[in-house]
C-alpha positions as CSV (number, residue, x, y, z in Angstrom):
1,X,33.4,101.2,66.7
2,X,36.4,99.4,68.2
3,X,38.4,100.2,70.7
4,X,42.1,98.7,71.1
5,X,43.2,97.7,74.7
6,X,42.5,95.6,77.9
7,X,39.8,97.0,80.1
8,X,42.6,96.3,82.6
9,X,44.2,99.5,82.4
10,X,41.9,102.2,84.1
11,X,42.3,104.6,81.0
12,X,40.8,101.9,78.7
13,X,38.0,100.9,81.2
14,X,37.2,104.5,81.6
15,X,36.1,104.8,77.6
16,X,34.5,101.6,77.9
17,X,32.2,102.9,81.1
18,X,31.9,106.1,79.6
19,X,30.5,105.0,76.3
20,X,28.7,102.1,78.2
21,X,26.9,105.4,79.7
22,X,25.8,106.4,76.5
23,X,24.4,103.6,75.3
24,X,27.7,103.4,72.8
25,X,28.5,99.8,71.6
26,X,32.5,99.3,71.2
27,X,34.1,96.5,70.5
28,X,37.1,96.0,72.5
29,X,40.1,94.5,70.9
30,X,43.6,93.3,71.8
31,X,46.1,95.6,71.0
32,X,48.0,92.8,68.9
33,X,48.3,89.4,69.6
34,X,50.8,89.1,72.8
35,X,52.3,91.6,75.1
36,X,55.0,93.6,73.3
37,X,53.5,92.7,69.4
38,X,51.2,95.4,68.6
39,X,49.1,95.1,65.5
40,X,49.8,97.3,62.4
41,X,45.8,98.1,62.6
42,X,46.4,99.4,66.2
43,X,49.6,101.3,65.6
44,X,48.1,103.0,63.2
45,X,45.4,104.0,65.4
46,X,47.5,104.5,68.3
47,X,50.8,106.4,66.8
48,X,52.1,106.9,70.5
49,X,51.7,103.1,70.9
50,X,49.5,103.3,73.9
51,X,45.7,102.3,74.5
52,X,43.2,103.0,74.3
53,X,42.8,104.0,70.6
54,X,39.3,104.3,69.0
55,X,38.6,102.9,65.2
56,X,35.6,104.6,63.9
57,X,35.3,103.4,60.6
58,X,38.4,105.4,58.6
59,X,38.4,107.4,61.6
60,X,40.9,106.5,64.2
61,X,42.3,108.3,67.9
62,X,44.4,107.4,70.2
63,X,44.2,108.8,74.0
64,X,41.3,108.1,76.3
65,X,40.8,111.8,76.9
66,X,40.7,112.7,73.3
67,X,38.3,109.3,72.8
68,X,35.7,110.4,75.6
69,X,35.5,114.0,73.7
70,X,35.0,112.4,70.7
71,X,32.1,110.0,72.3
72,X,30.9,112.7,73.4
73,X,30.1,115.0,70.5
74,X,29.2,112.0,68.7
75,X,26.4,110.9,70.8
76,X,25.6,114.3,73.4
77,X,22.7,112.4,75.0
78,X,22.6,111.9,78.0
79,X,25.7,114.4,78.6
80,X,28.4,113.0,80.3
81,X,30.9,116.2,80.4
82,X,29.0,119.4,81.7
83,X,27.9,122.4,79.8
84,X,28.1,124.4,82.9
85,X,31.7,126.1,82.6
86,X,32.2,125.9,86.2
87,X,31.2,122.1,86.5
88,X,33.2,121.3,83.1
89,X,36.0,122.6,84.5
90,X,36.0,120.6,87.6
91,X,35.3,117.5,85.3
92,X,38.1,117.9,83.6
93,X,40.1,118.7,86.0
94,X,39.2,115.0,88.5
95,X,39.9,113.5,84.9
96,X,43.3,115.0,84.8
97,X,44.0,113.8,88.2
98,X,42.6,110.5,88.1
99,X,44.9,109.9,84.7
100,X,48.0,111.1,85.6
101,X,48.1,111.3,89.7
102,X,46.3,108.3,90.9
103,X,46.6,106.1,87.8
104,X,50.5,107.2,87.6
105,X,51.0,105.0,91.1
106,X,48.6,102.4,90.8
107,X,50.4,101.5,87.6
108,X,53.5,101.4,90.0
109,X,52.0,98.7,91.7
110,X,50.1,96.8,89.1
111,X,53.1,97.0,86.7
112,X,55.2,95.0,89.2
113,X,52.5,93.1,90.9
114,X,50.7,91.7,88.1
115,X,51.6,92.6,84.3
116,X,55.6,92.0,84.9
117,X,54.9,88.4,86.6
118,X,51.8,87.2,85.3
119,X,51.5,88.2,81.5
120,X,55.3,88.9,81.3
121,X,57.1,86.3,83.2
122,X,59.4,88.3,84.8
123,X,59.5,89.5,88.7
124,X,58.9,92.7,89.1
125,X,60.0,95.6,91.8
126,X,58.3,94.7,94.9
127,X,59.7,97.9,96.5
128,X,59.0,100.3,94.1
129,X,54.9,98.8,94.1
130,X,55.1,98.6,98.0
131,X,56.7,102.3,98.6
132,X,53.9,103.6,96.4
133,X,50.8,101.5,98.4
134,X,52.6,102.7,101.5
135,X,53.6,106.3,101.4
136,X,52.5,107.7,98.0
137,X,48.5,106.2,97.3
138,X,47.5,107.6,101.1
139,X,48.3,111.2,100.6
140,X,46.0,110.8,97.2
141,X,43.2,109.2,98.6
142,X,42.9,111.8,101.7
143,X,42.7,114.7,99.5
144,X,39.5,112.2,97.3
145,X,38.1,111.4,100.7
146,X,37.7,115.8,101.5
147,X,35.9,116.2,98.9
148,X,33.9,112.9,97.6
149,X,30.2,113.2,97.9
150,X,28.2,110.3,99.9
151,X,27.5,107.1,98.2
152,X,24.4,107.6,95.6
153,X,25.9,111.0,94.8
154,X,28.3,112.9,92.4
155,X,31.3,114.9,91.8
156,X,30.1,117.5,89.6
157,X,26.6,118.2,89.4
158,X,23.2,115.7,89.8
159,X,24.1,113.4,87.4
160,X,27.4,110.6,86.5
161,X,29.7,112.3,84.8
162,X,32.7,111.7,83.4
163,X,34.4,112.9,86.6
164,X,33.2,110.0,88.3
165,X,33.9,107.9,86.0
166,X,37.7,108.6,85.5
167,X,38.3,108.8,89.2
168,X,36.3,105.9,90.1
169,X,38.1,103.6,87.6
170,X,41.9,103.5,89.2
171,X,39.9,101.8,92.4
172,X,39.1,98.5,90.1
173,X,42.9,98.2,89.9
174,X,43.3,98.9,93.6
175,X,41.2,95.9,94.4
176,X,42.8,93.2,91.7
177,X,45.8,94.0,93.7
178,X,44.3,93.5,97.1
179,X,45.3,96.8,98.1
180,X,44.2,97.1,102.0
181,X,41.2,99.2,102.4
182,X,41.3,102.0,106.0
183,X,37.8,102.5,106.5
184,X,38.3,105.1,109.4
185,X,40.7,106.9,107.1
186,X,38.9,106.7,103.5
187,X,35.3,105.3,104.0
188,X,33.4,107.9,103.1
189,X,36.0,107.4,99.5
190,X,35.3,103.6,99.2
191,X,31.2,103.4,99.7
192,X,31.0,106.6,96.9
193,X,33.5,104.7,94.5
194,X,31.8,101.2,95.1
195,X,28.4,102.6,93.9
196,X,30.5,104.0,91.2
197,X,32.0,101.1,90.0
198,X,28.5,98.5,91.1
199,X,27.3,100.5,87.8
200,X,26.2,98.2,85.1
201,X,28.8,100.2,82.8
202,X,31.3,99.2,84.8
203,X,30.5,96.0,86.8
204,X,30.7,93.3,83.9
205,X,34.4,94.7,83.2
206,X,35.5,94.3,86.2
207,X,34.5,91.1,87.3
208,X,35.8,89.5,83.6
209,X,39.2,91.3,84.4
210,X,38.5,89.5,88.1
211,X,38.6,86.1,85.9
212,X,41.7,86.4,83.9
213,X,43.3,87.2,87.0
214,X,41.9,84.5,88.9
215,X,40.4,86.2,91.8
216,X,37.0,87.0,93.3
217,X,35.4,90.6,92.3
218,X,35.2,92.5,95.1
């Protein structure tokens, strides 16, 4: 299977660590070959012109939400979305507000920070990305740090799930940009998503995305 995208953004890394928890071999591809010049093979895969999108022989989906469902009922074992209604349910909901609450203002400050200068060449709104590090990220990350379970633990359930996984993979972003860490505030947040993301389905991603932005993992 291929998957289109950079493991950069958190909704593309979030297939690739959920199928990496499956045992699923994709092979990631570039969604054409520079920024703004998507491929005919990925538009067609991807009609909204976003990644991820998923190529599974003449089979092709675009969304990361619609991809992990896919994965999912492709390859049940080991579950990575519960049965349980109760626990499904609050999967899919820490999904939902991973993808479009906490990804919605990292991407205000890694759109400006780091895509804008560095693959784009042009400057990028240092006030919108600082207003959203300052006063919007915060408010986010006390509601994660109520209700996080310790390090070694999970969201929903005994086991990883895709809960974990969506709302852990925002945080790899967080730390390409450098974004200050308050341990009295959020450290209960930061040790559970570090043993999150220290996962060998996520680890190798993130320190290769470390590389082609020339900094140290974390």
């Amino acid at each position: 299977m291929i998957l289109y995208g950079s493991s950069l953004s958190p909704y593309v890394r979030k297939v690739l660590a959920f199928a990496g928890e499956k045992g699923i071999e994709l092979e990631l591809r570039p969604t054409g070959a520079a920024p703004g010049q998507p491929s005919d093979e990925f538009l067609e895969a991807s009609p909204a012109r976003k990644m991820p999108a998923l190529r599974d022989g003449d089979y092709t989906l675009g969304d990361s939400s619609a991809i992990v469902h896919y994965l999912e009922a492709k390859a049940p074992e080991p579950p990575l979305i519960p049965a349980d209604p109760r626990q499904r349910g609050k999967a899919i909901w820490f999904e939902e507000y991973a993808d479009t609450v906490l990804t919605t203002c990292g991407a205000k400050m890694f759109y400006n920070r780091v895509v804008l200068p560095k693959f784009m060449g042009r400057a990028g709104d240092e006030e919108a990305a600082s207003t959203a590090e300052r006063d919007e990220l915060p408010p986010l990350l006390d509601y994660l740090e109520g209700i996080v379970p310790e390090a070694g633990s999970f969201l929903v359930g005994d086991r990883i799930s895709l809960a974990d996984i969506a709302i852990a993979s925002p945080f790899a972003n967080f730390d390409h940009l450098g974004c200050g860490r308050d341990a009295d505030r959020h450290g209960r947040l930061y040790a559970y998503v570090d043993s999150i993301l220290s996962r060998p389905s996520f680890a190798p991603w993130i320190e290769r995305e470390a590389a082609i932005l020339g900094r140290q993992a974390a």
